[in-house]
C-alpha positions in Angstrom: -58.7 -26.8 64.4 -58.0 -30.1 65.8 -58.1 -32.8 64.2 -61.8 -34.9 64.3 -63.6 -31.0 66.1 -66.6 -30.9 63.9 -66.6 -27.2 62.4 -69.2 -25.7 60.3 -66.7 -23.4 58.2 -66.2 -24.6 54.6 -61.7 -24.2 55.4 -61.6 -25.9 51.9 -63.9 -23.1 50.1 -61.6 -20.7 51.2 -58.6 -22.3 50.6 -59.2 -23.0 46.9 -56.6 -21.4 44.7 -59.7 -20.2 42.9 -61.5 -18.7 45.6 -63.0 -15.7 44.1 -64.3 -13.4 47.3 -67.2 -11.7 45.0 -68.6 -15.2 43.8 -68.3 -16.1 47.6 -70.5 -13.0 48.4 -72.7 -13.0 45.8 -73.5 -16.8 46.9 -74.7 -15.7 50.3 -77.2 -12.9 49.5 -78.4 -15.2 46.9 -79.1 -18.3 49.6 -80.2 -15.3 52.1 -82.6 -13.3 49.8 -85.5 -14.2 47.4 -85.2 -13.1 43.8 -88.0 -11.5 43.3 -87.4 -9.5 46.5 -87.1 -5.6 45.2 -85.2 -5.0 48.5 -82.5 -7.3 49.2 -81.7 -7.7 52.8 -77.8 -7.6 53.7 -77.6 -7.5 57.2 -77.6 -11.7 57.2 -75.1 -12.1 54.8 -73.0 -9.8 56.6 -73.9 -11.2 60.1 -73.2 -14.7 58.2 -70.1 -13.3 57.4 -68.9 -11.4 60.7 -69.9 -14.5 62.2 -67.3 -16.6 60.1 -64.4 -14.5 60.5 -64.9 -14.3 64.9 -65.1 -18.0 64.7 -61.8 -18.7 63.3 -60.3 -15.5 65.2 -61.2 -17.8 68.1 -59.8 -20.2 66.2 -56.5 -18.9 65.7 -56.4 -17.1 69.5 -57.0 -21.2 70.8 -54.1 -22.7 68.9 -51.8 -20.0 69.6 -52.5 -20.1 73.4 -52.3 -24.5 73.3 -48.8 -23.8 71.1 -46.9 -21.0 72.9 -44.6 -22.7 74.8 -43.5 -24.9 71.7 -43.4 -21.8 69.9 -41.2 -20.0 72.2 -38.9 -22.6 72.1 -38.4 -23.2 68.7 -37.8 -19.6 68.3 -35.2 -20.3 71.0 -33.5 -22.8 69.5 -33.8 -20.4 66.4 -32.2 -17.7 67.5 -29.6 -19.7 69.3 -28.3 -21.6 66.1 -28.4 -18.6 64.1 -26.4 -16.5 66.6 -23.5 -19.7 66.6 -23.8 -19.3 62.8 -23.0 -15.4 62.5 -20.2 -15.7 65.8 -18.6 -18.6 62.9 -19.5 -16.2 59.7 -17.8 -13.4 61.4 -15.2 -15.2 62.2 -14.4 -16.3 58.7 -15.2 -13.4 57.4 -12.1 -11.9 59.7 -9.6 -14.6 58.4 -10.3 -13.7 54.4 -10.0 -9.8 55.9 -7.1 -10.8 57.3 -5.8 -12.8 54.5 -6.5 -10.4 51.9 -4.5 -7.5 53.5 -1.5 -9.8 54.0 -2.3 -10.5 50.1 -2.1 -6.9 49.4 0.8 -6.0 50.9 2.5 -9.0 49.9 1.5 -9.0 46.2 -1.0 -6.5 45.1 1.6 -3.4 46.1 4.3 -5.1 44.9 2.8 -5.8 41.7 1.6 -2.1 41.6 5.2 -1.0 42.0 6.5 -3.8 39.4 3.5 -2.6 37.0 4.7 0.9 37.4 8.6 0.0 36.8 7.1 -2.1 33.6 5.1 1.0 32.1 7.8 3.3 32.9 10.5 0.5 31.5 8.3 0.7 28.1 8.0 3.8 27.5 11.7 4.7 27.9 12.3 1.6 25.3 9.5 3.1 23.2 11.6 6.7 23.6 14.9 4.8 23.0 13.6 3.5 19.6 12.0 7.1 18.7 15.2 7.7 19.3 17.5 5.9 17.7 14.8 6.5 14.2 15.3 9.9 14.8 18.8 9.5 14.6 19.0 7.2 11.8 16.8 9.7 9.5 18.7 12.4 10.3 22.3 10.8 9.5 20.6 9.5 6.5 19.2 13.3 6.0 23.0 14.3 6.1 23.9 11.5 4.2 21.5 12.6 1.6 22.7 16.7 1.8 26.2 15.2 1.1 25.7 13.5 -2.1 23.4 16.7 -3.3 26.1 18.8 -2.7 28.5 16.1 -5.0 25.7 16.6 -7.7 24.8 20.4 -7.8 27.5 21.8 -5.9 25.4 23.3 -3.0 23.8 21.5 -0.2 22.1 21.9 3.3 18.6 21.4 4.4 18.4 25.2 5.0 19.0 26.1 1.2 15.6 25.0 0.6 14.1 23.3 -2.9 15.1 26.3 -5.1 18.8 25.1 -4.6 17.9 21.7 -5.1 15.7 21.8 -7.8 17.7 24.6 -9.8 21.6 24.6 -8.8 23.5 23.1 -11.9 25.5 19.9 -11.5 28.9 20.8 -10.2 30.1 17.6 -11.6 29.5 14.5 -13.4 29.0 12.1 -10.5 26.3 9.7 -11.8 27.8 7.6 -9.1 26.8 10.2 -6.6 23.2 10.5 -8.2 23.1 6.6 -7.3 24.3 7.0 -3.7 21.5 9.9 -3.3 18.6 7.1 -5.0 19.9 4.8 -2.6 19.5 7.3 0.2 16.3 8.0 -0.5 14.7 4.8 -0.6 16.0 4.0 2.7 14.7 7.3 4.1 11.3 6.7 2.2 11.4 3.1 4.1 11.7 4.6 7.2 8.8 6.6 6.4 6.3 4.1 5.1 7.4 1.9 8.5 5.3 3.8 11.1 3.0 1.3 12.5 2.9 0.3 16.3 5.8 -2.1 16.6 7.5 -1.0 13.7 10.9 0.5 13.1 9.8 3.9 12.4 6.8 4.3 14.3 5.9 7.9 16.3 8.7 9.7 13.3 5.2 11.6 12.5 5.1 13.0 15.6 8.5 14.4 15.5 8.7 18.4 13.9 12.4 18.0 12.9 11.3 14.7 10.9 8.6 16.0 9.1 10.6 19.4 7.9 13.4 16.9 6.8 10.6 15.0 4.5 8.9 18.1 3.3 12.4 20.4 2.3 15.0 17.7 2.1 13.5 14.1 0.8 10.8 15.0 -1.4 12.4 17.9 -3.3 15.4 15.8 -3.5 13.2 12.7 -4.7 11.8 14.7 -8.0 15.7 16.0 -8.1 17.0 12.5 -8.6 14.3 11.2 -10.6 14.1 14.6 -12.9 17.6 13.9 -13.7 17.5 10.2 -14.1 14.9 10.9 -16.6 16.2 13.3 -18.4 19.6 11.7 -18.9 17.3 9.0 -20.5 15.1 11.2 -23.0 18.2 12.8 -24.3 19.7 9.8 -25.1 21.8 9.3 -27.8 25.3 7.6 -29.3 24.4 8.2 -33.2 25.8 11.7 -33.0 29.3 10.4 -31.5 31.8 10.1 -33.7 33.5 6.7 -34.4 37.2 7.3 -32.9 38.2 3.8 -32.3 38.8 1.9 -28.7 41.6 4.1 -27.6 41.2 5.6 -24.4 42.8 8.9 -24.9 40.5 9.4 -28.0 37.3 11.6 -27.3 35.4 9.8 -29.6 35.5 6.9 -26.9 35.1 9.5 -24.0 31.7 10.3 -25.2 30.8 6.5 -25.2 31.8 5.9 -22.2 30.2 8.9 -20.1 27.2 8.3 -22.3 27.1 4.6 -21.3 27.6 5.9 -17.8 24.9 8.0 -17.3 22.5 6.3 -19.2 23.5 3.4 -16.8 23.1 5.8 -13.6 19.9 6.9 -14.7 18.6 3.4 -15.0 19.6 2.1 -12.1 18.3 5.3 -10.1 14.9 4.9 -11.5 14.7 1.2 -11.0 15.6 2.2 -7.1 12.6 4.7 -7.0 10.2 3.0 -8.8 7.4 2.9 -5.8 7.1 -1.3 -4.5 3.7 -2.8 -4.3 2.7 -3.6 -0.8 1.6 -7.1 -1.4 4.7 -7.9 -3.7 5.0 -12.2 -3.7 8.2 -12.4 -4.6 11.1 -9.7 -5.5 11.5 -11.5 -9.0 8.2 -10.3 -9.3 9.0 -6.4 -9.0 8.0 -4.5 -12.1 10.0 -1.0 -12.2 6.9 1.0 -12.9 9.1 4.3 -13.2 11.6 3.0 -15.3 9.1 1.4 -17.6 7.3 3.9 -18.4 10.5 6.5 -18.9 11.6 3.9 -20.9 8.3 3.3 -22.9 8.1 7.8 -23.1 11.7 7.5 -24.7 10.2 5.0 -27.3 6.9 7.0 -28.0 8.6 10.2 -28.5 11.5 8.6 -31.0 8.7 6.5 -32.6 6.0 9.9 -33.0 9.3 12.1 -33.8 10.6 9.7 -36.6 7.1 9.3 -37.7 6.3 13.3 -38.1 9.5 13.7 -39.7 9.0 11.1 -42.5 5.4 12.7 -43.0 7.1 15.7 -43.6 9.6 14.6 -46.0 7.1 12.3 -48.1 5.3 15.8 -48.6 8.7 17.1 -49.6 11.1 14.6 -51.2 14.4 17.0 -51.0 14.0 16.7 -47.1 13.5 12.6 -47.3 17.4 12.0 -47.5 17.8 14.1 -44.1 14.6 12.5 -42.6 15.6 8.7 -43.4 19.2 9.5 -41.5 17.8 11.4 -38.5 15.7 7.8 -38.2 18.2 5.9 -38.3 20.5 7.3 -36.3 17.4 7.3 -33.4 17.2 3.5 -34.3 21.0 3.0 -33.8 20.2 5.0 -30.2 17.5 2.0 -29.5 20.1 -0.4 -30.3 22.5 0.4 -28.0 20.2 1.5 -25.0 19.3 -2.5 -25.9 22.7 -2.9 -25.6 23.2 -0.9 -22.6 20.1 -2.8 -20.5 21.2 -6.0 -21.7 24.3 -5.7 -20.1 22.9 -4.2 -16.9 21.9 -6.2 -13.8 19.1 -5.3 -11.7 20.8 -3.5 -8.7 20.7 -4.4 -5.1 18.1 -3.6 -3.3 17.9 -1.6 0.0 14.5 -2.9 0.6 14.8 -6.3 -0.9 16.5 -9.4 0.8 20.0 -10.0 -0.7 19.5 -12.3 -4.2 21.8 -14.9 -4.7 24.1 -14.4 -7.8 23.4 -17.4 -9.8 20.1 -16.2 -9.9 20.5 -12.4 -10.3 23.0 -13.6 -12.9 20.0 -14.7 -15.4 18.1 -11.3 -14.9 18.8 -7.8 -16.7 16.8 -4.8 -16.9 16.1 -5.3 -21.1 13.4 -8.5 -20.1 11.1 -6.5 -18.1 10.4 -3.6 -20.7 10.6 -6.2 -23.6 7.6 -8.1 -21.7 6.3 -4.5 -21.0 6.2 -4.3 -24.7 5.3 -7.4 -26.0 8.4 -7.8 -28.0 11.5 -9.7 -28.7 13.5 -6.6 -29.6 13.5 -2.6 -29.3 14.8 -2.0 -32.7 12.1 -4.6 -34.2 9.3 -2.7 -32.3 10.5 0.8 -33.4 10.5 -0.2 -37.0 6.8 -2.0 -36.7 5.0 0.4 -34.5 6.6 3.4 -37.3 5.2 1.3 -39.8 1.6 0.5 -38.6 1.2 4.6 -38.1 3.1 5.2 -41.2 0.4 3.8 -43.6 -2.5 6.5 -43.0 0.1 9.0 -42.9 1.2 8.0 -46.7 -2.4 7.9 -47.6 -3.9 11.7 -45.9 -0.7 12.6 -48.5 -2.4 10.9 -51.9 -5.8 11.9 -50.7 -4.6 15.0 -51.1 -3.3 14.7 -54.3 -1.8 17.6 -56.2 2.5 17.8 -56.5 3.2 15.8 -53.8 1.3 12.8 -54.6 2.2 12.2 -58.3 6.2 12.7 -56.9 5.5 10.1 -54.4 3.8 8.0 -57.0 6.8 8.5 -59.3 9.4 7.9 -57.2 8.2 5.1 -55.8 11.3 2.9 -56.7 13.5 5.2 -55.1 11.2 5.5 -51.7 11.5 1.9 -51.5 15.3 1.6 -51.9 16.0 4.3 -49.5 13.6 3.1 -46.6 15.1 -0.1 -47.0 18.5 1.3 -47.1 17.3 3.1 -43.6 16.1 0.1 -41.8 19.4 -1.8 -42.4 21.5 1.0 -41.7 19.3 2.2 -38.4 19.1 -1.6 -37.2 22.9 -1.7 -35.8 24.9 0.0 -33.5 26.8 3.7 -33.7 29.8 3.9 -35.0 31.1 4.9 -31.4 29.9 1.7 -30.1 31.7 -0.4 -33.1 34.4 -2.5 -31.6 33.8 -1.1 -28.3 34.4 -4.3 -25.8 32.1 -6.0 -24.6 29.6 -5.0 -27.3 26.7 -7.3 -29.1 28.0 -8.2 -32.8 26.1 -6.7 -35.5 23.1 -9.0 -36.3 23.0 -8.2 -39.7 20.3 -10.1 -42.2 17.8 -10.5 -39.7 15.9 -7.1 -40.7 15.2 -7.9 -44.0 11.6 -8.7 -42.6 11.3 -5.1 -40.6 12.3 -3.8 -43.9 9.8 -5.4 -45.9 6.8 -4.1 -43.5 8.4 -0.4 -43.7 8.4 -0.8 -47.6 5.1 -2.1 -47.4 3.6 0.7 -45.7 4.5 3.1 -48.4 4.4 0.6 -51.3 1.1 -1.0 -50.5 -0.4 2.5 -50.5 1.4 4.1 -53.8 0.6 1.3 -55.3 -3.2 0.6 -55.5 
């Protein structure tokens, strides 16, 4: 409607956001009706409303017709710009079309070819290094069936456990037996290094790999270590006769080989002693396996010598046997003292090379001394016998009968003779007197072990 045309239709009624069309309805019959009319007339309302709605259908039909011209030419101009618009759109769009295939065929197939030539360059790497682990296990593998075949006399993968675990030693090689720990741990590294990046990563997935570690390096493993520790538990230099320093004496021979492979057998177990994964530093490496060999050796002459001296305080006649059996196992611990004293922790194949100023001021005695919480092996032997040795001597007077009024009597003699033992036990064998290179007798400094074996008996006979 233009603008000052007088028009009876409320435009702002119905151009309230709230315009509600029921309210609007419900307005009209109310103005057209009376309420208390039962009838309600709707024909004026309606008319009202028909009315309303030609009105500004005549409305709308009277600006369009006065605006068509202006109309059509805006949509002219309209249609006109947009058409420029899409004719420049299209054109842009045709360069970046353009552009993009000369990108593809410049770069993107290129870099599909170079991407291919990558993949394919990695995985030939990653098959070279498969390689070249496969390789190194299996010389190491061969390695390994050599030095067997030094120790038992029979080797090859295809003989199986039985021949490993069961062939007898063709010779003494306790060298050998080294070479083969060696072996073994480097095999074992290759076998614990099998995450992505590392040097033996995919071995798993390789059958002739995992039938070498299953018939070859674990069988051989116990092998080793079986031997290592049994060279250890059967330990001994007591029962070698004293013949001097002479070399064509056998006296000395025994010495020496015994030495040898107690030596060997150390070392190997230190080798194979499993390496914590978050180790600090390698002066911080605790042979587990050799420990505890060491500590079994220890217990067993400790509970031995302690079930034998039972016996023999039950029957005197035996005591004079008894007291040199423990002191020959005594002399034993001295010289594996000896032995470890003089022995330098070995290089490592997993370990970064230690400089030998350093590795100079370490030997493999400290760590089962600290393992023990004790300044010497022969001291401990005597105390730990004696702190079991106490209830022992008293289950025997408890008893009563014979055997506890001998003990009782002979008291003085028990005494004497223990003490006698302790002296006599805390030095080395006669084979290892004089021998070069030995520890001098320390003589006078067990009269305090002494004292607390005495004790153990005395304090009990005594009461």
């Amino acid at each position: 409607m233009e603008e000052g045309e007088p028009s009876y239709i409320d435009y702002e009624a119905f151009l309230d956001p709230d315009f509600s069309p029921a309210s609007f309805a419900n307005s009209l019959v109310v103005a057209t009706n009376n309420a208390t009319d039962t009838p309600l007339d709707l024909s004026t309302p309606l008319s009202r409303v028909l009315f309303d709605l030609q009105e500004i259908d005549t409305h709308i039909h009277t600006l369009t017709t006065k605006s068509a011209l202006p109309l059509l030419t805006h949509t002219r101009d309209q249609t006109t710009a947009a058409g420029r618009i899409l004719k420049e759109a299209e054109e842009q769009v045709y360069s970046v079309t353009q552009g993009y295939e000369r990108l593809q065929k410049e770069v993107l197939q290129r870099w599909e070819a170079a991407d291919e030539a990558r993949i394919a360059a990695e995985k030939s790497l990653a098959t070279v290094r498969l390689a070249r682990a496969v390789a190194r296990c299996l010389s190491l593998g061969r390695q390994l069936e050599g030095q067997l075949a030094e120790v038992t006399g029979r080797g090859g993968l295809a003989s199986g456990v039985d021949a490993i675990s069961t062939a007898a030693p063709a010779s003494n090689d306790y060298r050998a037996l080294e070479r083969a720990a060696s072996t073994i741990v480097s095999l074992r590294r290759m076998f614990t290094a099998m995450g992505a990046g590392e040097e033996g990563y995919g071995l798993d997935r390789v059958k002739v790999i995992r039938t070498l570690r299953s018939e070859l390096l674990i069988p051989a493993e116990n092998m080793v270590k079986s031997r290592a520790q049994q060279s250890i538990n059967r330990f001994t230099m007591s029962t070698i006769s004293a013949s001097g320093s002479s070399l064509s004496q056998p006296g000395y021979k025994q010495s020496r080989e015994a030495r040898a492979r107690i030596s060997s057998a150390t070392i190997i177990l230190y080798l194979l002693s499993p390496i914590p994964k978050n180790l600090p530093t390698v002066s911080d490496f605790q042979p587990e396996l050799l420990l505890s060999t060491l500590q079994g050796y220890m217990h067993t002459s400790i509970m031995s010598s302690l079930n034998a001296l039972a016996r023999s305080l039950s029957m005197l006649p035996a005591l004079e046997k008894s007291l040199s059996d423990i002191s020959s196992r005594c002399q034993d611990i001295f010289a594996l003292e000896s032995i470890l004293g003089s022995l330098r922790p070995p290089s490592h194949p997993l370990f970064p090379s230690v400089p030998p100023e350093s590795q100079s001021k370490n030997n493999l005695l400290q760590p089962l001394l600290n393992a023990l919480d004790t300044s010497s092996l022969p001291s401990y032997f005597w105390r730990s016998l004696a702190s079991s040795l106490t209830s022992r001597v008293q289950e025997i007077i408890n008893r009563g009968g014979v055997s506890a009024r001998t003990l009782r009597s002979n008291r003085d003699r028990l005494k004497k003779e223990i003490k006698e033992c302790v002296l006599r036990g805390s030095q080395l064998p006669p084979s290892e007197k004089g021998r070069v290179g030995a520890e001098p007798e320390r003589g006078g400094n067990w009269e305090r072990e002494a004292a607390v074996m005495v004790s153990a008996v005395a304090s009990v006979l005594e009461r």
